[in-house]
C-alpha positions in Angstrom: 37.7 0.3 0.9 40.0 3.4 1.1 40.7 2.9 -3.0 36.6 3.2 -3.3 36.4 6.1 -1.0 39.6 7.9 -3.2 38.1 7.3 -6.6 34.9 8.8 -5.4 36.8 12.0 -4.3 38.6 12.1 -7.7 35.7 11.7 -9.3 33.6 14.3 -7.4 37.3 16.7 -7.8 37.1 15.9 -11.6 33.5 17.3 -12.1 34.4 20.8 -10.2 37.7 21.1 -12.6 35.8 20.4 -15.8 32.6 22.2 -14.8 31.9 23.8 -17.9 31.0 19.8 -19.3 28.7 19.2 -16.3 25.5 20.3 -15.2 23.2 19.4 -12.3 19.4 18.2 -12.7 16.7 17.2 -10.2 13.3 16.9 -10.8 10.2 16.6 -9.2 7.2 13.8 -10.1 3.4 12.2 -9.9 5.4 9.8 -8.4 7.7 6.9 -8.9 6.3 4.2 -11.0 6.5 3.6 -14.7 3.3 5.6 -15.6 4.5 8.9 -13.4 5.5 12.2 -14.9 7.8 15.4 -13.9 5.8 18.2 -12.7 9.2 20.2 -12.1 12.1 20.7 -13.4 15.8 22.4 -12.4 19.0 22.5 -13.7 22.4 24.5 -12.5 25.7 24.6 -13.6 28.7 24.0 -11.7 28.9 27.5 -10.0 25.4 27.2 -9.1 24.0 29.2 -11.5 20.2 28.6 -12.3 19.6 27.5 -15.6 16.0 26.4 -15.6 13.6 26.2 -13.5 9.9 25.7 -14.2 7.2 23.7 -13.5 5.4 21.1 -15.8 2.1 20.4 -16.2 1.2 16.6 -16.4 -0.7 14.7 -18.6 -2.1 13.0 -15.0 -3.2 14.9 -11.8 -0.6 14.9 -8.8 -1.6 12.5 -6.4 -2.0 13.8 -2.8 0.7 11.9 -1.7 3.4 13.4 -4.4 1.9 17.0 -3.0 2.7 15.9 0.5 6.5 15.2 -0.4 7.1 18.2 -3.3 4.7 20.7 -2.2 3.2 21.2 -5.9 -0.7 21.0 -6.4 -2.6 20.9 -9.6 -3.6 24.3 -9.1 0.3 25.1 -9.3 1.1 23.6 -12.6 -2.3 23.9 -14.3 -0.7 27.1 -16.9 2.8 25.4 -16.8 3.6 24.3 -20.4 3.5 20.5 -21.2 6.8 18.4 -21.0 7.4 18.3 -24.7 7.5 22.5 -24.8 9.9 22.6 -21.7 11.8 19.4 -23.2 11.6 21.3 -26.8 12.2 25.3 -25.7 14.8 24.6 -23.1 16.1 21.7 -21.6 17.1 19.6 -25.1 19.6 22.9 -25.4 20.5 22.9 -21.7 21.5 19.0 -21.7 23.1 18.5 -25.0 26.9 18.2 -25.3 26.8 18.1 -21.7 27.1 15.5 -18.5 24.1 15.4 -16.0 24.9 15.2 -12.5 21.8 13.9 -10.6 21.0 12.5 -6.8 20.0 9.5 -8.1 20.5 9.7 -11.9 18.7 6.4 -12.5 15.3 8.1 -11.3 15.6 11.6 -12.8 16.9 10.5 -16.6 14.5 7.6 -16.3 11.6 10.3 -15.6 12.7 12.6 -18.4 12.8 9.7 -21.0 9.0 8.5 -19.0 7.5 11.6 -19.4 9.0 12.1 -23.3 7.3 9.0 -23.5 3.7 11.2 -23.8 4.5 13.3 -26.9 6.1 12.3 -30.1 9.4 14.6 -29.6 12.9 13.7 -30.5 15.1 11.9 -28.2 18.6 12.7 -27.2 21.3 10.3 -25.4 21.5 11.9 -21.8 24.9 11.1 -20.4 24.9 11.3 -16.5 26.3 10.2 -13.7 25.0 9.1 -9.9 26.1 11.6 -7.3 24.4 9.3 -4.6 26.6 6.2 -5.7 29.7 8.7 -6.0 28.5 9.6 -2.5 28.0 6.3 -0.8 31.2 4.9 -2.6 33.0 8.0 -0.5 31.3 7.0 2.8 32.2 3.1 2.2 28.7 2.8 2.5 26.5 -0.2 1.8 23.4 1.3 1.7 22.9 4.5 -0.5 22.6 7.3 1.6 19.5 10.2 0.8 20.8 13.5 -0.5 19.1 15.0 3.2 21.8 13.1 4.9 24.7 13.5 2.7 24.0 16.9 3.0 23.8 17.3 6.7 26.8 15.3 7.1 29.1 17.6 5.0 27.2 20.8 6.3 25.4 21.9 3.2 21.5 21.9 5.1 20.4 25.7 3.8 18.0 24.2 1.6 16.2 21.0 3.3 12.4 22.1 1.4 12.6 19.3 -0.9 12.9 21.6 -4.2 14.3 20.4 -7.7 16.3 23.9 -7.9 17.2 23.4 -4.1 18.2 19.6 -4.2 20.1 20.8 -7.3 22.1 23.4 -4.5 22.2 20.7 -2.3 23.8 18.2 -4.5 26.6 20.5 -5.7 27.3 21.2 -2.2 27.7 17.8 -1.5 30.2 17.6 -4.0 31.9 21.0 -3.0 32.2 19.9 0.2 34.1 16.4 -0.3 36.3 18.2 -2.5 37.7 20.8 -0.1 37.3 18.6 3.0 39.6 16.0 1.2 41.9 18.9 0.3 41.9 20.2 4.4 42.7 16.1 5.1 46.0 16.5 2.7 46.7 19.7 3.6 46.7 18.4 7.7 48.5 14.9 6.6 
């Protein structure tokens, strides 16, 4: 278990050192099944720097229940642009040549690909990786732990509004915070 818990640090330590290859992404949806679409989208780089964040306007009204967890209503998105401008203006730039970290990069590159999925726009291979799994391989956890808890544990809480730009903050934190609490550890013995 200790081996799983030291590759996950080195892993986490290897995205700070080659920061200028990563980004971070989170979005925010309809919902979670195969017909659900982003209604926000954020991206950061490695220093935490904000390189887009907008919402979307879906094809499909937010449910009540997605508005309850995010916080965004119809009314909010209703002059947003579509996916396929955001996808086509911005993020398409922002992504390529680059790694995406996510909290949970199976849901937020299958919801880019889903909502793509409404416009006939040109697709590019999205290379990510799970900072959840990276995560819950450090904790020598069973169980994948939510980016709320991860980040209470390692002290990162200032943003707990369920955001995409602040679960972006929250996830680099997370990161951050492994890397120089593992460093303290070494430095101790």
């Amino acid at each position: 278990m200790e081996s799983q818990r030291k590759a996950a640090i080195n892993l986490m330590d290897s995205w700070l050192i080659n920061s200028d290859n990563f980004v971070i992404l989170d979005n925010e949806t309809t919902g979670l099944d195969e017909h659900d679409e982003i209604v926000k989208v954020a991206v950061i780089d490695m220093s935490g720097k904000v390189l887009l964040n907008t919402l979307v306007n879906p094809i499909q009204p937010i449910p009540y229940e997605a508005t309850q967890i995010h916080g965004i209503t119809n009314d909010d998105v209703k002059t947003a642009p579509r996916f396929d401008i955001v996808w086509n203006k911005h993020l398409k730039e922002i992504l390529s040549n680059k790694n995406i970290l996510c909290y949970n990069s199976d849901f937020d590159i299958r919801m880019i690909y889903q909502s793509l999925e409404y416009y006939d726009v040109d697709y590019v291979d999205i290379k990510s990786e799970c900072v959840m799994l990276t995560y819950t391989d450090y904790c020598n956890s069973d169980r994948w732990i939510s980016l709320e808890n991860a980040s209470n544990w390692q002290g990162v809480s200032q943003f707990q509004n369920h955001r995409a730009v602040d679960d972006c903050k929250l996830t680099l934190g997370v990161i951050k915070s492994v890397a120089e609490n593992y460093c303290r550890e070494v430095e101790n013995g």
